[in-house]
N, C-alpha and C positions, 0 to 999 in steps of 0.2 A: 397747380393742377387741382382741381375738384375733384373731392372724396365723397365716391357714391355709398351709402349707407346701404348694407345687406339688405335685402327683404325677410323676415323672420316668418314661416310657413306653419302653420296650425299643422303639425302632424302626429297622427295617432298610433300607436301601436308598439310592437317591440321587437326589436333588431338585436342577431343575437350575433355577439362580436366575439370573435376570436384573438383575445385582446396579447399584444407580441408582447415579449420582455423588454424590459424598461419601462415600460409604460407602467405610472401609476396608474389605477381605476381611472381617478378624477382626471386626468389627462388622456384618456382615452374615449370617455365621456364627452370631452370639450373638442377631441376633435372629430366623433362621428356629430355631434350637435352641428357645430361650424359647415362639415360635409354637407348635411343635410336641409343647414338654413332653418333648425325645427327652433320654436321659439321656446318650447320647456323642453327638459331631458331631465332623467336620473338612471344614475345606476342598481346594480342589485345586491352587493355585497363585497366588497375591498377582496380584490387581489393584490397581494405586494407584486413592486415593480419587478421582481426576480419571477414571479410568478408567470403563465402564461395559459392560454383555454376560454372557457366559457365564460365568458361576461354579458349577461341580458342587459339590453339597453331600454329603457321605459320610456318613448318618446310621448309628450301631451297629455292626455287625459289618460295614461297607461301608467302615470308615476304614481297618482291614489291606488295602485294594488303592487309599487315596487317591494314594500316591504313584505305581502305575502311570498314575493319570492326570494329576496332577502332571508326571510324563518325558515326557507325549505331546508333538507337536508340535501350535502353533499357529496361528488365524487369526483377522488383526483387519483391520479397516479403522480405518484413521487418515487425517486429514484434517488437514495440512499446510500453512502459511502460509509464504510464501520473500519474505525480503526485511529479518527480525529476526531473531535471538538474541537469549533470556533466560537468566537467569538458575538459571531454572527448564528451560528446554528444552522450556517451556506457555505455556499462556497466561496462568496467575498470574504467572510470574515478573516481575522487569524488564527492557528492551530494555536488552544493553547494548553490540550491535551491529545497526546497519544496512547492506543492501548493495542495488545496483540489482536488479531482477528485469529481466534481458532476456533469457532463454533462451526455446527452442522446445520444446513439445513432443514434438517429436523429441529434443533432445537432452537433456530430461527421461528419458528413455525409455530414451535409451543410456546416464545414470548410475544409472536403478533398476539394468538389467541389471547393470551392473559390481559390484553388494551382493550378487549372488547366488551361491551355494556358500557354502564356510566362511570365515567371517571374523573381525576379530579387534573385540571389542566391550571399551570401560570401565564399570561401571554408574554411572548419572550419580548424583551426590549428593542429589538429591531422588528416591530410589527407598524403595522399603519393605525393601532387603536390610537384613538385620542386620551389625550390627558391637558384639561384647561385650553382646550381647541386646537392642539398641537399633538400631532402623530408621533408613537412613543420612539419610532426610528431617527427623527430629527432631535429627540434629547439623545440617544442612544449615539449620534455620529456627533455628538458636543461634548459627550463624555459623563452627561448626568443621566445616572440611574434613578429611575422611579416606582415606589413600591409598587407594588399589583398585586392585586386579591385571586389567589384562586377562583377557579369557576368549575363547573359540573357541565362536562359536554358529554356526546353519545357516540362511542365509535360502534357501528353495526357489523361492520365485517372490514377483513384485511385480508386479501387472497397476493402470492410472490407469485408472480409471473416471473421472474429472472434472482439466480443469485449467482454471482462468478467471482468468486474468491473476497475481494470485498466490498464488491455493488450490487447492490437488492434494487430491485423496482418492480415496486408494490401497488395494490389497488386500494383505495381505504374509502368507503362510506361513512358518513358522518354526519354529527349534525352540527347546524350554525354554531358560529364563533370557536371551531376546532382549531387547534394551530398544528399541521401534518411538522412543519420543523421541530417542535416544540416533543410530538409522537415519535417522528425519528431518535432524537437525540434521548429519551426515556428507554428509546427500544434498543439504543447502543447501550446506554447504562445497564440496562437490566441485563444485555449482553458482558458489561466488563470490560466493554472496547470502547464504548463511546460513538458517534456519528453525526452528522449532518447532513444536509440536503444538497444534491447538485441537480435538480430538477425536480421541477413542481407542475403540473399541468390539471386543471380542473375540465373534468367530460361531461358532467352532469348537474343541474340542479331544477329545482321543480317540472321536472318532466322534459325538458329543456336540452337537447343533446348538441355537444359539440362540434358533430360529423353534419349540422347545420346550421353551422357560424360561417361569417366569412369575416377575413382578413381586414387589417386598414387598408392594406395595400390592396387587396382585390378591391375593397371599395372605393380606394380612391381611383381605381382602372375603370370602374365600370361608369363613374360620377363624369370621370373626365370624357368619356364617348358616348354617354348617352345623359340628358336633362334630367335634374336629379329631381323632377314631376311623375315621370315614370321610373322609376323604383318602387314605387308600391311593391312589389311583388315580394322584394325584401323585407316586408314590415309585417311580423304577423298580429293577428286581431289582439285587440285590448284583452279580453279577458279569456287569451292563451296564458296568462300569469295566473288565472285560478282556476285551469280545464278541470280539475280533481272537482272541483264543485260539485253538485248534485244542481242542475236549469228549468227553470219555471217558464214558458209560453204567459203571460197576461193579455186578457182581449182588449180591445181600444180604449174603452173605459178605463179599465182597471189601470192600464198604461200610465194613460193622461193625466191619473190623481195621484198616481205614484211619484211622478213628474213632479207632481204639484208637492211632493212631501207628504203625503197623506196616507195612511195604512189600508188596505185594499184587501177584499175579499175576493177566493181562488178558487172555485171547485175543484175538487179531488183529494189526492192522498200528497200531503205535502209534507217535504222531510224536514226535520227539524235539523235547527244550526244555521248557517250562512248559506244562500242561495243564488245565484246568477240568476236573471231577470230578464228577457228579450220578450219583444213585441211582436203581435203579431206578421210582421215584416223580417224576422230576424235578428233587428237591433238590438245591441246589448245595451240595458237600459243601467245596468250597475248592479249591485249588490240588497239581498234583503236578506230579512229573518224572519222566519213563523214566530208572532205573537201569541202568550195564552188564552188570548180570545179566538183566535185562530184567523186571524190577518195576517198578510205579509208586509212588512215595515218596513221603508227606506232604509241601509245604512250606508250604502256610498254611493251618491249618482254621476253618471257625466253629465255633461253638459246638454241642452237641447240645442241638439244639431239642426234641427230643423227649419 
């Protein structure tokens, strides 16, 4: 029988996945790709497979601004068991410390507080970071440990919505490369008791909310009863990954040479740092910056659709 080759579809923009447990990122990745028949994709920032929530999908010309959302800061709720350490610093792992739970939720309260500003984090050995192009959870499930360099990340706030006897779940903002298991189990220490993670869910990241993701499986409902041509509607604009930006209108001119690579004079008052770009049509033309001469200068363009 002959094997019909997929058609691969130029499509733009970014789908914001509600990515289920088990899923690694990169295999969640590869199956809204596949879904969608896009010929590029990337993701915005590794959730462990235990993990589940907000995963931005950067379809085509939307993967040159993955990494601005990538750098964003985060929000998850984790929900917290005190009273074990595993192995895992989850709930796969094995216990291989126990301690009594007898703290108050008051003084729950005053050890979130004390995580907050910058601090100094290890990434635990069941994480997805790389080490020699190999994610540190697959040395981790072979039994070799590998050393890791602290890092300085930023927790901004940690609010408990629940504690009942000895399960917390908490809200924690933060920023890129935080490890919440790694938070947990510092925040059982400093308790006495120890702890791990039995849920992880990420709501927020660069502007980006969860309560506007949808599922594989709603996607794969909607894929299968309607031509995956019209979804559009699921894809939001390229540079909804840089809406924080400050937007410049350029006249046709000015466009056209920008196009061309070329740095472009702007009447008005234009802010300095990184700038979104559209035409007078709306089009987003990509990314510039106020030069000292007072031009604005290419630095990321898409492509000419035209």
């Amino acid at each position: 029988m002959a094997q019909f080759k997929r058609v691969k579809r130029n499509i733009n923009g970014v789908l914001l996945l509600d990515k289920p447990i088990g899923f690694s990122s990169n295999q969640a990745l590869q199956k809204v790709k596949w879904l969608f028949q896009a010929a590029k994709a990337g993701h915005t920032g590794t959730l462990d497979p235990l993990a589940t929530g907000l995963l931005p999908i950067c379809l085509g010309e939307a993967t040159k601004f993955a990494q601005y959302v990538t750098d964003a800061d985060k929000t998850y709720i984790a929900t917290v068991k005190f009273g074990a350490t595993t192995t895992t610093g989850d709930a796969e792992g094995e216990v291989i410390a126990t301690g009594d739970v007898n703290f108050t939720r008051q003084q729950l309260e005053s050890v979130c507080q004390s995580f907050i500003g910058e601090i100094s984090q290890v990434p635990p050995m069941y994480s997805a970071l790389k080490f020699e192009g190999k994610a540190l959870y697959e040395y981790a499930r072979e039994g070799v440990d590998i050393e890791r360099q602290s890092r300085q990340v930023t927790i901004t706030d940690i609010t408990i919505h629940r504690f009942d006897a000895d399960v917390a779940e908490i809200t924690v903002n933060c920023s890129k490369g935080t490890y919440i298991r790694t938070l947990a189990e510092d925040i059982g220490n400093a308790l006495g008791c120890g702890a791990h993670l039995i849920g992880l869910r990420r709501i927020e990241t660069a502007g980006y909310q969860l309560a506007d993701a949808i599922t594989l499986e709603q996607l794969e409902q909607r894929i299968k009863n309607t031509p995956v041509e019209s979804l559009q509607s699921l894809i939001l604009p390229i540079d909804s990954a840089i809406a924080y930006l400050p937007a410049v209108t350029l006249n046709g001119d000015a466009a056209h040479y920008l196009m061309q690579g070329q740095a472009v004079w702007v009447s008005g008052q234009i802010p300095h740092g990184e700038i979104r770009l559209f035409d007078e049509n709306s089009r987003f033309l990509g990314l510039g910056f106020l030069q000292d001469d007072g031009k604005i200068a290419p630095k990321r363009l898409m492509r000419d659709f035209s």
